[in-house]
Biopython code that builds the backbone (N, CA, C, O; Angstrom):
import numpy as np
from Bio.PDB.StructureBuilder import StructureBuilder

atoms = [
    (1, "UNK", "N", (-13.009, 2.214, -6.111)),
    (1, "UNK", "CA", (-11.937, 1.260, -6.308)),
    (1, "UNK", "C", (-11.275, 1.014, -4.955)),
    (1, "UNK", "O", (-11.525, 1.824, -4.063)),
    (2, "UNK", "N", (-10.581, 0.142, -4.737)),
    (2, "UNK", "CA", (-9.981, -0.960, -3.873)),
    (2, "UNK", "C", (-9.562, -1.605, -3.098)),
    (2, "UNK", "O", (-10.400, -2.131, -2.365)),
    (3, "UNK", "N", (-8.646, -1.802, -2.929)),
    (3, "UNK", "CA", (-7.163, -3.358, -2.844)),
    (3, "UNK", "C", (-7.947, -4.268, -2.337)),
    (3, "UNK", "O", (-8.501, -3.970, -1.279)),
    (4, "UNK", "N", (-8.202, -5.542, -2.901)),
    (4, "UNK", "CA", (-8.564, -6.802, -2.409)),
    (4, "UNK", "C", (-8.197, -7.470, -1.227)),
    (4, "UNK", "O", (-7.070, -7.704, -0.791)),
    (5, "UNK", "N", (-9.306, -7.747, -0.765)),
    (5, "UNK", "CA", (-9.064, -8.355, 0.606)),
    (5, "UNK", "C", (-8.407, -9.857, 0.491)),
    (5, "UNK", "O", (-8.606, -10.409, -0.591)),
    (6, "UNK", "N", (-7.556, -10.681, 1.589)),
    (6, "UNK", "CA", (-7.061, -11.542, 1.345)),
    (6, "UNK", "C", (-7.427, -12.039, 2.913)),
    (6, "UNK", "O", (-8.042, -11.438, 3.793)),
    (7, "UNK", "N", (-6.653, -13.702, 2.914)),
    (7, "UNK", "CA", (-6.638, -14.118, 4.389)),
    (7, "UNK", "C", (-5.050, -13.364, 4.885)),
    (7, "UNK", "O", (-4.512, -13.616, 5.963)),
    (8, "UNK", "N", (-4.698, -12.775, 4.238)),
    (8, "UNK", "CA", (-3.197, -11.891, 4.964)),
    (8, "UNK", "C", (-3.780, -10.676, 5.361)),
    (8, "UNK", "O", (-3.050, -9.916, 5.996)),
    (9, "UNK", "N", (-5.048, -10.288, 5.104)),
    (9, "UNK", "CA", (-5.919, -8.864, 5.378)),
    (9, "UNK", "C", (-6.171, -9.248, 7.112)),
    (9, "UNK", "O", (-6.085, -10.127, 7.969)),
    (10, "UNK", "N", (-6.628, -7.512, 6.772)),
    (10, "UNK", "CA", (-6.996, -7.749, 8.638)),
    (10, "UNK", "C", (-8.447, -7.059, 8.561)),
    (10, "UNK", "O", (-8.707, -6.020, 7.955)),
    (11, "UNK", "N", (-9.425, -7.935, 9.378)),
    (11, "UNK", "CA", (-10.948, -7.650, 8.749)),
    (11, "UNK", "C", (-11.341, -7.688, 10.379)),
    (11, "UNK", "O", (-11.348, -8.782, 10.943)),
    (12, "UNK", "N", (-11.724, -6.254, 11.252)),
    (12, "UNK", "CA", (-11.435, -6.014, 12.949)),
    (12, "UNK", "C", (-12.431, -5.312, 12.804)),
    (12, "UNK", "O", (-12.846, -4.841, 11.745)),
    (13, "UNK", "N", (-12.975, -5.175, 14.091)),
    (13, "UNK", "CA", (-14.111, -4.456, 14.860)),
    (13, "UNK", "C", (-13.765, -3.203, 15.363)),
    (13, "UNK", "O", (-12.626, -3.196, 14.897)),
    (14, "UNK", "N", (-13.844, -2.217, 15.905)),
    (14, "UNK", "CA", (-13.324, -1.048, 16.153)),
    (14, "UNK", "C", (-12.243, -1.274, 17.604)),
    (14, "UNK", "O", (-11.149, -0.739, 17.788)),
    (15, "UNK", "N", (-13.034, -2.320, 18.579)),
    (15, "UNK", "CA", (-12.055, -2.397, 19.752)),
    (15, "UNK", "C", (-10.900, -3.917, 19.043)),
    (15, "UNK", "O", (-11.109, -5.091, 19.348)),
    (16, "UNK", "N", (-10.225, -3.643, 18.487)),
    (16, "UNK", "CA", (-9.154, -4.761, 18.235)),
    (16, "UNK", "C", (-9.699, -6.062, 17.816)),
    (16, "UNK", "O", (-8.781, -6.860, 17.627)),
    (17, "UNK", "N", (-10.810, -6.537, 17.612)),
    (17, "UNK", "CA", (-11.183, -7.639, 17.382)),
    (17, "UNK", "C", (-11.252, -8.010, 16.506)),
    (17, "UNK", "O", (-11.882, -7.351, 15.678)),
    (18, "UNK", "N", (-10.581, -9.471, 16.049)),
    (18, "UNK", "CA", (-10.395, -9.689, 15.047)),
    (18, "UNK", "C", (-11.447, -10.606, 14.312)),
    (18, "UNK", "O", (-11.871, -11.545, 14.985)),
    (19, "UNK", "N", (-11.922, -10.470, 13.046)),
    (19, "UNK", "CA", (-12.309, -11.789, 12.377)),
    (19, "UNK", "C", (-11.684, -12.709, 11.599)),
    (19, "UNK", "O", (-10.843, -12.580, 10.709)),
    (20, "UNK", "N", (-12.365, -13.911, 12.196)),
    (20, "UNK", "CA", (-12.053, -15.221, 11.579)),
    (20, "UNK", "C", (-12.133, -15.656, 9.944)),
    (20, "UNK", "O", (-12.863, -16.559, 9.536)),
    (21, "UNK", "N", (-11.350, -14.937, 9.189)),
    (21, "UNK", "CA", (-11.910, -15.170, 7.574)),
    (21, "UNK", "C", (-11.937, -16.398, 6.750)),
    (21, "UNK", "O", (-11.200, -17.318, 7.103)),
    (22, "UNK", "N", (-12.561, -16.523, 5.872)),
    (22, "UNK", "CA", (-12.286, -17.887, 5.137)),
    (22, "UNK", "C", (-11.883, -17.259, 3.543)),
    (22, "UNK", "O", (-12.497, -16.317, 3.043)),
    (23, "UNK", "N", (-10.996, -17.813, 3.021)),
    (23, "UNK", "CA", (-10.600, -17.232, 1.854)),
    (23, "UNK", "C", (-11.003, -18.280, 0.115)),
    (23, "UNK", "O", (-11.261, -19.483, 0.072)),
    (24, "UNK", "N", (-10.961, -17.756, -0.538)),
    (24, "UNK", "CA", (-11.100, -18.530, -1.829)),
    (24, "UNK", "C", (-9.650, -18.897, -2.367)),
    (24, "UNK", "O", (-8.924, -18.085, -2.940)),
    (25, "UNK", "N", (-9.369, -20.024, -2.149)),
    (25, "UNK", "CA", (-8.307, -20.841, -3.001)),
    (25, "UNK", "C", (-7.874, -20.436, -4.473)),
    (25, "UNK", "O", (-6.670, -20.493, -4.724)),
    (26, "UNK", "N", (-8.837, -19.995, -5.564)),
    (26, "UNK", "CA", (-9.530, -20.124, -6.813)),
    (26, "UNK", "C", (-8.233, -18.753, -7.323)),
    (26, "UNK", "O", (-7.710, -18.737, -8.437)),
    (27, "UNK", "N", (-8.026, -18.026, -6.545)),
    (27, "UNK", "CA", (-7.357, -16.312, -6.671)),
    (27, "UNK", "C", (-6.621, -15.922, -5.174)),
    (27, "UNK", "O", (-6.975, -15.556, -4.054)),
    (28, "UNK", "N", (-5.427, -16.230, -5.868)),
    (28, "UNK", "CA", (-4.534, -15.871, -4.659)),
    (28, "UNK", "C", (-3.991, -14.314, -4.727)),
    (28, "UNK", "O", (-4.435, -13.802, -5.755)),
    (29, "UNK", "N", (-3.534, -13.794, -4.303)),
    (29, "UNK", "CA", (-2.716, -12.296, -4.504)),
    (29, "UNK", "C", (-1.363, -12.337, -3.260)),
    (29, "UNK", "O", (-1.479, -12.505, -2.046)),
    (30, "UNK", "N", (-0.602, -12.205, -3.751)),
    (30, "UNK", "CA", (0.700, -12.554, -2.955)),
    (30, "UNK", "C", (0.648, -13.958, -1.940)),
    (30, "UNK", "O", (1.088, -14.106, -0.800)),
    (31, "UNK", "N", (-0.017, -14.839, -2.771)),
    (31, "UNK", "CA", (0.035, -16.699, -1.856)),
    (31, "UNK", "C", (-1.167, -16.731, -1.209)),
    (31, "UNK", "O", (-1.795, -17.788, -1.141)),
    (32, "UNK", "N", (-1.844, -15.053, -0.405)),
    (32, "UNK", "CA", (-2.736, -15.535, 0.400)),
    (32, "UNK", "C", (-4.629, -15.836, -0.532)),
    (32, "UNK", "O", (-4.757, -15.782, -1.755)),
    (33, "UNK", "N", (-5.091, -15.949, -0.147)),
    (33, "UNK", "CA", (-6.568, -16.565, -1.138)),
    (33, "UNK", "C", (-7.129, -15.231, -0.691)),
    (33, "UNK", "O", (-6.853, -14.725, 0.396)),
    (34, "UNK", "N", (-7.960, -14.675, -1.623)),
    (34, "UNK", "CA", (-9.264, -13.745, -1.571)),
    (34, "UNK", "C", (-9.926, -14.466, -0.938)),
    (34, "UNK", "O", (-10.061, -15.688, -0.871)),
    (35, "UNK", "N", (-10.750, -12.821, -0.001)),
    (35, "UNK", "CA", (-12.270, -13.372, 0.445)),
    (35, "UNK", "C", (-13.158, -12.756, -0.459)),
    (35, "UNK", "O", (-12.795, -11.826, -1.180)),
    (36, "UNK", "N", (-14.202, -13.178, -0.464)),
    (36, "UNK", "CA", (-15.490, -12.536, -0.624)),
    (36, "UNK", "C", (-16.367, -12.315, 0.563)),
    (36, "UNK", "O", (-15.951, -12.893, 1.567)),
    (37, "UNK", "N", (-17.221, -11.787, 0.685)),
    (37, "UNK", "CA", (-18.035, -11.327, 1.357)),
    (37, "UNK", "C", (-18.830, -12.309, 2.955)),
    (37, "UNK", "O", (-19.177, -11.985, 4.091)),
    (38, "UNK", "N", (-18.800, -13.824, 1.983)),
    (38, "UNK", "CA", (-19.716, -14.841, 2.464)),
    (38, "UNK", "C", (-18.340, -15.157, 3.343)),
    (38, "UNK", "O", (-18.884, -15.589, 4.359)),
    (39, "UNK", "N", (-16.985, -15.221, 3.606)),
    (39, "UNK", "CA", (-15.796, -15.571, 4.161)),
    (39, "UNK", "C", (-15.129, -14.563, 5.138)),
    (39, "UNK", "O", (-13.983, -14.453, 5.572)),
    (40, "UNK", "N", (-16.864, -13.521, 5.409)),
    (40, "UNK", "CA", (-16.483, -12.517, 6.471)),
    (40, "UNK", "C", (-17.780, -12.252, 7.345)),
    (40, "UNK", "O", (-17.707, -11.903, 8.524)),
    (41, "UNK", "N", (-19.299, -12.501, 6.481)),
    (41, "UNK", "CA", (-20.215, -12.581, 6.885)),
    (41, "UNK", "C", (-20.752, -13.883, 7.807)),
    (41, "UNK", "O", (-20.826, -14.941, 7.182)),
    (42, "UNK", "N", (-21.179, -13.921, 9.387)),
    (42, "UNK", "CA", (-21.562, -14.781, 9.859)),
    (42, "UNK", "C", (-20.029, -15.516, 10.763)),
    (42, "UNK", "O", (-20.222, -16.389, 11.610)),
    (43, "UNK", "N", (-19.051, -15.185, 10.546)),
    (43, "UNK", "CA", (-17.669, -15.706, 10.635)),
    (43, "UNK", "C", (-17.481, -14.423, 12.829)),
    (43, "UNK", "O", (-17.765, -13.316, 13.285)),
    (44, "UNK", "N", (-16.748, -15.931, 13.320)),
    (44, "UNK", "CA", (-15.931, -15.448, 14.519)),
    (44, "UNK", "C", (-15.147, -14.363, 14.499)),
    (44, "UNK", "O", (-14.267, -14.185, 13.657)),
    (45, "UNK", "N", (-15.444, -13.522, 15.497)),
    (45, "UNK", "CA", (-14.828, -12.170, 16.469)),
    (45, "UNK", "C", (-13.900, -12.755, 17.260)),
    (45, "UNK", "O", (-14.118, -13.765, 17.928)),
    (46, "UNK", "N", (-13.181, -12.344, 17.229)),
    (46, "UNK", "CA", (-11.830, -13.229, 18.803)),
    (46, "UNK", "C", (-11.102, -11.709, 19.139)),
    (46, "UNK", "O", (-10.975, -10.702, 18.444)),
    (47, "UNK", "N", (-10.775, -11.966, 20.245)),
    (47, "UNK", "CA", (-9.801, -10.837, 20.780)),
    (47, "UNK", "C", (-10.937, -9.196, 21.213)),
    (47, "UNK", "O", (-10.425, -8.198, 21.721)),
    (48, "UNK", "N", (-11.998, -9.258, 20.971)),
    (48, "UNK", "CA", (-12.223, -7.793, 21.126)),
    (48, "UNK", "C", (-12.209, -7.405, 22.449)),
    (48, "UNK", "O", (-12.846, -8.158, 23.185)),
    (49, "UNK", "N", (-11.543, -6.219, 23.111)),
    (49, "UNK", "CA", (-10.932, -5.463, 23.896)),
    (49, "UNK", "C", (-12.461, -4.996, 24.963)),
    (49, "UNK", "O", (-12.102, -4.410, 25.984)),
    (50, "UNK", "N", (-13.627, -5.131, 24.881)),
    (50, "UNK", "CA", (-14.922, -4.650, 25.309)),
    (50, "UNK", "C", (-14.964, -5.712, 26.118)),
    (50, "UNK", "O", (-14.913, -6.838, 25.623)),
    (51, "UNK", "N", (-15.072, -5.518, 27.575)),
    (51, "UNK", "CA", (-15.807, -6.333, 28.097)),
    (51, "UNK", "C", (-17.348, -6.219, 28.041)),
    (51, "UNK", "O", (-18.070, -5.245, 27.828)),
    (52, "UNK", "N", (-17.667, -7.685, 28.331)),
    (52, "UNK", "CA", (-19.084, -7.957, 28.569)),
    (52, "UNK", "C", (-19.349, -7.320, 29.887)),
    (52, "UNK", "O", (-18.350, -7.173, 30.591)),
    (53, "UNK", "N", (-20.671, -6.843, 30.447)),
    (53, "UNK", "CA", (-20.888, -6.177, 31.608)),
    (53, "UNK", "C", (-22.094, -5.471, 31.797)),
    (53, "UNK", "O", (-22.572, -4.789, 30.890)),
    (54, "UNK", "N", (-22.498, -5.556, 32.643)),
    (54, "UNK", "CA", (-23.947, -5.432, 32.802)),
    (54, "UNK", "C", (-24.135, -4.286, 33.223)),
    (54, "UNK", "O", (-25.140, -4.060, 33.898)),
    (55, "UNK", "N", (-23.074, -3.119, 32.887)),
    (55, "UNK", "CA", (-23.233, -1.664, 33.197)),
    (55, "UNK", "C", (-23.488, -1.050, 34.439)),
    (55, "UNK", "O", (-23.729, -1.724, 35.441)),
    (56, "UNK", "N", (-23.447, 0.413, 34.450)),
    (56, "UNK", "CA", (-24.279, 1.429, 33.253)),
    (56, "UNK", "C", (-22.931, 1.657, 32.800)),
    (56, "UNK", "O", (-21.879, 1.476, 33.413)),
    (57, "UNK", "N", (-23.130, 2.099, 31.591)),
    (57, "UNK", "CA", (-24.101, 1.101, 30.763)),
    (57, "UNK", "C", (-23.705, -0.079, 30.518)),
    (57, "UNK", "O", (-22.544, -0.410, 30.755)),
    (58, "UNK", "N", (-24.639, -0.949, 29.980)),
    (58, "UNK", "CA", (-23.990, -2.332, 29.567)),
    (58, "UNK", "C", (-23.157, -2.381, 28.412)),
    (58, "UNK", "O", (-23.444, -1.589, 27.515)),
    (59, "UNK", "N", (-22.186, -3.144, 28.243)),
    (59, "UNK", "CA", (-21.341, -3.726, 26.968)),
    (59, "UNK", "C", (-21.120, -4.594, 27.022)),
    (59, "UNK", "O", (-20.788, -5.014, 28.131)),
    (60, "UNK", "N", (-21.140, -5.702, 25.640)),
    (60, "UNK", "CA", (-21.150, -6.672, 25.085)),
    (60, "UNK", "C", (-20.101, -6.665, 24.062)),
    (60, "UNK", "O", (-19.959, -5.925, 23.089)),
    (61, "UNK", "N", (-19.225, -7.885, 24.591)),
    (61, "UNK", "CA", (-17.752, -7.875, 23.780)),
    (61, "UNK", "C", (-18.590, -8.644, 21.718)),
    (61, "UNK", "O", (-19.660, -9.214, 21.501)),
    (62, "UNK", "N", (-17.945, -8.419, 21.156)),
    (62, "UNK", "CA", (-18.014, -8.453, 19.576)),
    (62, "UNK", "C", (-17.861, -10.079, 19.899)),
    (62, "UNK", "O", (-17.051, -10.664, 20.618)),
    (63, "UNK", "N", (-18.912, -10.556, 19.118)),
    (63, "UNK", "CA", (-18.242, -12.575, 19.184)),
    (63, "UNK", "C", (-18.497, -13.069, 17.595)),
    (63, "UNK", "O", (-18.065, -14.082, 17.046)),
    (64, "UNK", "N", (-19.288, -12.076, 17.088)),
    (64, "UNK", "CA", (-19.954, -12.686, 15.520)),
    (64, "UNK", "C", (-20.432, -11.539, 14.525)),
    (64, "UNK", "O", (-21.491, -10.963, 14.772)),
    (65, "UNK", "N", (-19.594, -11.151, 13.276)),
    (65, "UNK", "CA", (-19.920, -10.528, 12.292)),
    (65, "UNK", "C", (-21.488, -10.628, 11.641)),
    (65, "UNK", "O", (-21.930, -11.726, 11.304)),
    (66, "UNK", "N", (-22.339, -9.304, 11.484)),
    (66, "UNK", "CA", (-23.934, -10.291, 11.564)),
    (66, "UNK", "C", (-24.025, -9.858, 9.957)),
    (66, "UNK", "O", (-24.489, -10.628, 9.117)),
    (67, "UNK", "N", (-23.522, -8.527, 9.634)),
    (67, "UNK", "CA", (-23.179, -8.095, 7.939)),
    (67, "UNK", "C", (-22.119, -7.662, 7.938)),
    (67, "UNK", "O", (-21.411, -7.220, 8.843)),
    (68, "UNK", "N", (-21.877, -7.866, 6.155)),
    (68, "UNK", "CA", (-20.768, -7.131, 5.341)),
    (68, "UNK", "C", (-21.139, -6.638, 3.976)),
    (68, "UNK", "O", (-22.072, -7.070, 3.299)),
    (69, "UNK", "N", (-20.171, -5.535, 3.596)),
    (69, "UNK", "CA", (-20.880, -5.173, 2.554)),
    (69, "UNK", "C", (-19.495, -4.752, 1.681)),
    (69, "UNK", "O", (-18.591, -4.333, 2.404)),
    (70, "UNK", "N", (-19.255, -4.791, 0.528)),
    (70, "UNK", "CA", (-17.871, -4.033, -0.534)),
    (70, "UNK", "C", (-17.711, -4.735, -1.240)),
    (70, "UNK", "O", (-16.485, -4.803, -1.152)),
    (71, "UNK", "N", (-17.943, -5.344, -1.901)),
    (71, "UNK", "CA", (-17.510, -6.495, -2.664)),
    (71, "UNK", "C", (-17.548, -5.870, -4.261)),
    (71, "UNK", "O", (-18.488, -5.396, -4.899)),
    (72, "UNK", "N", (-16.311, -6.050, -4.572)),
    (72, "UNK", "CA", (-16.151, -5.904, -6.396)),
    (72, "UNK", "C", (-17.383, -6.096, -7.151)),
    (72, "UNK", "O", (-18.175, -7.024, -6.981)),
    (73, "UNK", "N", (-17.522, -4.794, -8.313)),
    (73, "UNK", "CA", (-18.743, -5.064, -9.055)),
    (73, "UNK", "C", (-17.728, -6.543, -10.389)),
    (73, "UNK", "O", (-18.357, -7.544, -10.730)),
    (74, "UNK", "N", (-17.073, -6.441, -10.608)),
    (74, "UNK", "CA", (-16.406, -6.627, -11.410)),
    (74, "UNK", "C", (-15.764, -7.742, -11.766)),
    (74, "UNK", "O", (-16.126, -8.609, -12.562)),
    (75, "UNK", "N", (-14.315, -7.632, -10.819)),
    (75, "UNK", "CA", (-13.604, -9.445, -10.014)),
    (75, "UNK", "C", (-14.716, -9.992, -9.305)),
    (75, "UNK", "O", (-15.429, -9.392, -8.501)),
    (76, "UNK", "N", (-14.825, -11.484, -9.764)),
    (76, "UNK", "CA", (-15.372, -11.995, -9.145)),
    (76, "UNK", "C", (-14.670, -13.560, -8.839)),
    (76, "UNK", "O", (-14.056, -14.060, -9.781)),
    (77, "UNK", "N", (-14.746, -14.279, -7.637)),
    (77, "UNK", "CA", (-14.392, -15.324, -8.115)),
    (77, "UNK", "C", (-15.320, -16.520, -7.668)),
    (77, "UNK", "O", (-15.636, -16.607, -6.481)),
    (78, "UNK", "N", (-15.742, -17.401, -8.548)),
    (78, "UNK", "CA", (-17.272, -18.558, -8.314)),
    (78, "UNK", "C", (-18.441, -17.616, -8.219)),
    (78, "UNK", "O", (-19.333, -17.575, -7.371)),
    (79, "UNK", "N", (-18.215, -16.791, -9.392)),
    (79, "UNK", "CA", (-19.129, -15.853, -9.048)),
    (79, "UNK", "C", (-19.631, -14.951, -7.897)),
    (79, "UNK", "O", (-20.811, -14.667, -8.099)),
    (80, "UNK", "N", (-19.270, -14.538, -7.043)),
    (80, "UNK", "CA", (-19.286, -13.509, -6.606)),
    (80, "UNK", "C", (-18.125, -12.200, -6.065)),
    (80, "UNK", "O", (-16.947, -12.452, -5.816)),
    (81, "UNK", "N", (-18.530, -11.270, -5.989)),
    (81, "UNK", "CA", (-17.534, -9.924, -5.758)),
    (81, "UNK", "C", (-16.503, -10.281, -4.732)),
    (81, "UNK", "O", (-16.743, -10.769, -3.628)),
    (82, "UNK", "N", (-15.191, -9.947, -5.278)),
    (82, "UNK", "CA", (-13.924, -10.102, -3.546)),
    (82, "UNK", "C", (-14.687, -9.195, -2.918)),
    (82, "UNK", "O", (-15.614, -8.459, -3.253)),
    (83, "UNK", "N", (-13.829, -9.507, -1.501)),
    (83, "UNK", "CA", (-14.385, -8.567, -0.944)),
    (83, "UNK", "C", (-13.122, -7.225, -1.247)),
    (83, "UNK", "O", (-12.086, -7.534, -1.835)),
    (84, "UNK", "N", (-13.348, -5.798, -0.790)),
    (84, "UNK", "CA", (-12.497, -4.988, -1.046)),
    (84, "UNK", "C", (-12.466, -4.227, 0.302)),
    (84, "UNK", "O", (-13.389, -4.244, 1.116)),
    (85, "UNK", "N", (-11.003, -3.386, 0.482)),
    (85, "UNK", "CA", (-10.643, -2.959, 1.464)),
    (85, "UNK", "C", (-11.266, -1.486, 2.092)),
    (85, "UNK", "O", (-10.870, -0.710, 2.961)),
    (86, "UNK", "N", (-12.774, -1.536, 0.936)),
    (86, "UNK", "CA", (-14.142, -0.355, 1.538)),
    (86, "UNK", "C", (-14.849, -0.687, 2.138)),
    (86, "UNK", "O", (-15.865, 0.000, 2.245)),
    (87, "UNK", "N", (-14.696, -2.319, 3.114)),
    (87, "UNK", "CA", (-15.397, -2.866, 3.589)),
    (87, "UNK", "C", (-16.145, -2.228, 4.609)),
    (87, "UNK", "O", (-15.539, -1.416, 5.308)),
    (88, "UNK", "N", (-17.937, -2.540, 4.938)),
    (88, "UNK", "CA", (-18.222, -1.434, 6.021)),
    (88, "UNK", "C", (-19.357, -2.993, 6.489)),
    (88, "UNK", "O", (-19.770, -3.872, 5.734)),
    (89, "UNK", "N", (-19.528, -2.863, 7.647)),
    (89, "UNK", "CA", (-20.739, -3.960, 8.443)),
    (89, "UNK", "C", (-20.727, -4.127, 9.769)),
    (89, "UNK", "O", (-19.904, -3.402, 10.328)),
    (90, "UNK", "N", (-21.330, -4.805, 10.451)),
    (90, "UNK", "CA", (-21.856, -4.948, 11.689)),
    (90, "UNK", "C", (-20.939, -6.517, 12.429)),
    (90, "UNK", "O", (-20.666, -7.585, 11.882)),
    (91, "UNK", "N", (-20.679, -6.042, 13.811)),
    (91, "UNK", "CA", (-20.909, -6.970, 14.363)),
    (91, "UNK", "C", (-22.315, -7.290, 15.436)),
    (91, "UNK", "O", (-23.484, -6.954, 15.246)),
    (92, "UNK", "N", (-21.730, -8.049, 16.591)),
    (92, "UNK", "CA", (-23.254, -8.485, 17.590)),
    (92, "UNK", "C", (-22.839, -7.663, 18.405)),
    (92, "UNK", "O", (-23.730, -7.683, 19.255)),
    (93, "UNK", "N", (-21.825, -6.690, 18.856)),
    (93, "UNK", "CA", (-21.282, -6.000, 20.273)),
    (93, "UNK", "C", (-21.751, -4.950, 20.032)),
    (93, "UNK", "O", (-22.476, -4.523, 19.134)),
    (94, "UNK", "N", (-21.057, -4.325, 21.342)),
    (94, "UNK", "CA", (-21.740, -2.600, 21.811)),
    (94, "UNK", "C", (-20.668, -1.474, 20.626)),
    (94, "UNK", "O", (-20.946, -0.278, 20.538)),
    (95, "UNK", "N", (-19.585, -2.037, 19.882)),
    (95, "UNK", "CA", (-18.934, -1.360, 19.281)),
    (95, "UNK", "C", (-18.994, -1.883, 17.828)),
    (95, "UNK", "O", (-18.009, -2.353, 17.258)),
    (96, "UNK", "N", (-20.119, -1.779, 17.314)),
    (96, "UNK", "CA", (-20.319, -2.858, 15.951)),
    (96, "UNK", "C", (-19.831, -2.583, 14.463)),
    (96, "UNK", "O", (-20.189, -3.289, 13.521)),
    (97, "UNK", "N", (-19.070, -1.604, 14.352)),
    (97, "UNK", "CA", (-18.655, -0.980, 13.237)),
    (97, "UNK", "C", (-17.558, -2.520, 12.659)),
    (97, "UNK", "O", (-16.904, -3.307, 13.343)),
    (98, "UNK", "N", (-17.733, -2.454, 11.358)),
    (98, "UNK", "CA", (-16.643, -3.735, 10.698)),
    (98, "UNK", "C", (-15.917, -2.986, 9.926)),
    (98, "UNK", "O", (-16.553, -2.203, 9.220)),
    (99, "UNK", "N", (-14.269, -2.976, 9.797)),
    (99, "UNK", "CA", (-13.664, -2.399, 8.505)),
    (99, "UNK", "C", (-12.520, -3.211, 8.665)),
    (99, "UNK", "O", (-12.259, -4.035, 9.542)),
    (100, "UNK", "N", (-11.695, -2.738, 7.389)),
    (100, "UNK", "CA", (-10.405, -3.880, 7.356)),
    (100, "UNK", "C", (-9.447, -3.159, 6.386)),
    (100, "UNK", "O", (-9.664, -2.152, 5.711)),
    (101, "UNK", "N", (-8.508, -3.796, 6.463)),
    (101, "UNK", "CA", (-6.991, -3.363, 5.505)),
    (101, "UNK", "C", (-6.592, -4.481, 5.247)),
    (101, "UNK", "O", (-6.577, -5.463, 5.988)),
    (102, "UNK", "N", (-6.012, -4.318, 3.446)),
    (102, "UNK", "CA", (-5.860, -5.027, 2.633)),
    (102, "UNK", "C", (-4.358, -5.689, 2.827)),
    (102, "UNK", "O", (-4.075, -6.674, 2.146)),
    (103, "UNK", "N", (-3.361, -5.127, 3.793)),
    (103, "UNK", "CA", (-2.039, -5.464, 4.207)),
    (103, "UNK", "C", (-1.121, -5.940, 2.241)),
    (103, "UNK", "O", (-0.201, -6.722, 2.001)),
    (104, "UNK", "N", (-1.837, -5.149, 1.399)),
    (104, "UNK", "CA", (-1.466, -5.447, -0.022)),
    (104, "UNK", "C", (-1.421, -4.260, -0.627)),
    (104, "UNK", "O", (-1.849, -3.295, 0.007)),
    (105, "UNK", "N", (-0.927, -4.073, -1.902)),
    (105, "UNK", "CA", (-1.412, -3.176, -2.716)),
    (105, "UNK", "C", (-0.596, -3.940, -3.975)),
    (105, "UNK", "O", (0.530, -3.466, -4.126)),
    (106, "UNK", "N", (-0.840, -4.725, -4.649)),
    (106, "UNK", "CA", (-0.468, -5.564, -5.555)),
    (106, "UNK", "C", (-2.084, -5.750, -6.557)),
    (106, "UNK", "O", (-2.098, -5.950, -7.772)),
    (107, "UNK", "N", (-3.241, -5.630, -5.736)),
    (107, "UNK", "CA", (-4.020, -6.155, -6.616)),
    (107, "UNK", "C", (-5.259, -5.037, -5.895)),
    (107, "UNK", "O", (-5.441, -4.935, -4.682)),
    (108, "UNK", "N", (-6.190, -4.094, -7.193)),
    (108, "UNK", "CA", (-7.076, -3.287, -6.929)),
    (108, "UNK", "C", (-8.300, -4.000, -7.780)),
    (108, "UNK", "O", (-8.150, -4.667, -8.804)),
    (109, "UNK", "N", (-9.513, -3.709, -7.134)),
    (109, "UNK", "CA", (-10.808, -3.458, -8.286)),
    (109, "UNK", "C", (-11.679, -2.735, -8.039)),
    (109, "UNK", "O", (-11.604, -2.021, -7.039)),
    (110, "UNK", "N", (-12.587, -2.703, -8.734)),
    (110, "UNK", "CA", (-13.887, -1.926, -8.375)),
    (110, "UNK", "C", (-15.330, -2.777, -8.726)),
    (110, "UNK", "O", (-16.423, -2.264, -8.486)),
]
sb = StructureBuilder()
sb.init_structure("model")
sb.init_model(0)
sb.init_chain("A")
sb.init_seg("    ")
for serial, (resi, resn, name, xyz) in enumerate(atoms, 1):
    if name == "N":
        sb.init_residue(resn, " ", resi, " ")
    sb.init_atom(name, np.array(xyz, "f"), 0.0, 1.0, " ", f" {name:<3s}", serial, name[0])
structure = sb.get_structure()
């Protein structure tokens, strides 16, 4: 179980970087819209703290979420799972871990 992710959520890369979410209109939770999965997957990195650099070693700043994965067996909205605040996935950088906080606790699922 939970707390639903929203566009008031914060969905970041391990060095500060943030993603660009798109939310579903359809289910709001405190005004802001649920995401699902597809509104985090493929979606802009901005801000991550990694420079690019050709090393040793090399690093590559975060620019694009490549997976995501958490999404409600349950809530769904247009058919598919919110996403939820167990979120775990990849970006394209040298620090690729994805997780996020729900900045809510008004609305849980599983």
């Amino acid at each position: 179980m939970g707390f639903v992710l929203t566009t008031a959520s914060s969905v970041h890369c391990p060095s500060s970087g943030t993603v660009g979410t798109e939310g579903q209109a359809k289910l709001k939770v405190a005004g802001s819209p649920v995401l699902r999965l597809d509104g985090i997957k493929d979606k802009p990195v901005s801000n991550c703290a990694v420079p690019d650099s050709s090393g040793p070693p090399p690093t590559v700043k975060c620019k694009n979420v490549l997976s995501a994965s958490g999404a409600a067996a349950k809530l769904k909205v247009a058919g598919a799972g919110v996403a939820l605040d167990t979120l775990t996935g990849a970006t394209d950088g040298t620090t690729p871990a994805l997780s996020a906080s729900a900045n809510q606790t008004k609305l849980k699922a599983v």
